[in-house]
C-alpha positions in Angstrom: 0.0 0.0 0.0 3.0 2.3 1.0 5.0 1.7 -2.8 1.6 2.2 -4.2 1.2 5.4 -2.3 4.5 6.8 -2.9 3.7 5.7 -7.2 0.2 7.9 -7.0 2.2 10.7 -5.7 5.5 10.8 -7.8 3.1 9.9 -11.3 0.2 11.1 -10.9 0.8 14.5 -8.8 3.8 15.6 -8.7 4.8 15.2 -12.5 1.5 16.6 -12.8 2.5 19.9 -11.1 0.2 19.7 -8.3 1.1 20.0 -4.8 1.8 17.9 -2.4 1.3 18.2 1.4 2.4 15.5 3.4 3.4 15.3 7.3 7.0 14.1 7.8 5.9 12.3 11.3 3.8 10.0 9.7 1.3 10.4 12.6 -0.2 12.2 14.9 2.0 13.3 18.1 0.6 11.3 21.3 1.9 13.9 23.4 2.4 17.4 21.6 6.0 16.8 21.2 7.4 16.7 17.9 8.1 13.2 16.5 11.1 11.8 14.1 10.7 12.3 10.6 9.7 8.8 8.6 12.0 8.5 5.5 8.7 9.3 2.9 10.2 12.6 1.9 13.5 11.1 0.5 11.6 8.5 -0.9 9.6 11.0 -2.7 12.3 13.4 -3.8 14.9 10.1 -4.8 11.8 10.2 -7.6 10.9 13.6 -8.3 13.4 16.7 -7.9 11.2 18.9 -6.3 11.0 22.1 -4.3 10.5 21.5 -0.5 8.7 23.9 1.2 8.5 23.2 5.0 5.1 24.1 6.7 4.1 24.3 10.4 0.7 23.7 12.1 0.8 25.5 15.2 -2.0 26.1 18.2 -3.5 22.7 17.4 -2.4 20.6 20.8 -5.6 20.7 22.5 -7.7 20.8 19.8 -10.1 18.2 18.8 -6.9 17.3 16.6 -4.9 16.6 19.4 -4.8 13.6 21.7 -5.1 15.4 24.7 -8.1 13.8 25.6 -8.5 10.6 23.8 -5.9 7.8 22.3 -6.0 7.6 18.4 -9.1 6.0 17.8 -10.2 7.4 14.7 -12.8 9.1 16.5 -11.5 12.5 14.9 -13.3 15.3 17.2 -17.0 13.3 17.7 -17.5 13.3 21.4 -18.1 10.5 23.3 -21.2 11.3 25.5 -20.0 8.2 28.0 -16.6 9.2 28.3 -17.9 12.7 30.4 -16.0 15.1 28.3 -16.9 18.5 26.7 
């Protein structure tokens, strides 16, 4: 799935011209602290010599992004009415 991944975005975007957005962590943080980079990026840019532009999300820890009050479920921001939280 990952090689197939990594084929969609070298062929079918990026010689395309479009842009690409991806984060380097390959997740979401667990506890607002920045995580190591995955190798994806060189991966990508071994295939396609292309500008970089880095990008930072800021404010989000605490959001209903975050995982300050849930573990990665998937749930993505719907609120649990058991679970007592706002």
């Amino acid at each position: 799935m990952l090689e197939r991944a990594f084929d969609e975005v070298s062929a079918a975007a990026l010689a395309g011209g479009e842009l690409v957005a991806i984060f380097p962590e390959g997740k979401i943080t667990s506890d607002g602290e920045l995580c190591p980079f995955r190798p994806g990026i060189s991966r990508i840019l071994e295939r396609n010599a292309v500008p970089v532009i880095p990008v930072a999300l800021s404010g989000l820890w605490g959001s209903i992004f975050s995982e300050t009050r849930r573990p990665a479920t998937g749930n993505h921001g719907r609120r649990d009415p058991s679970d007592g939280s706002p």
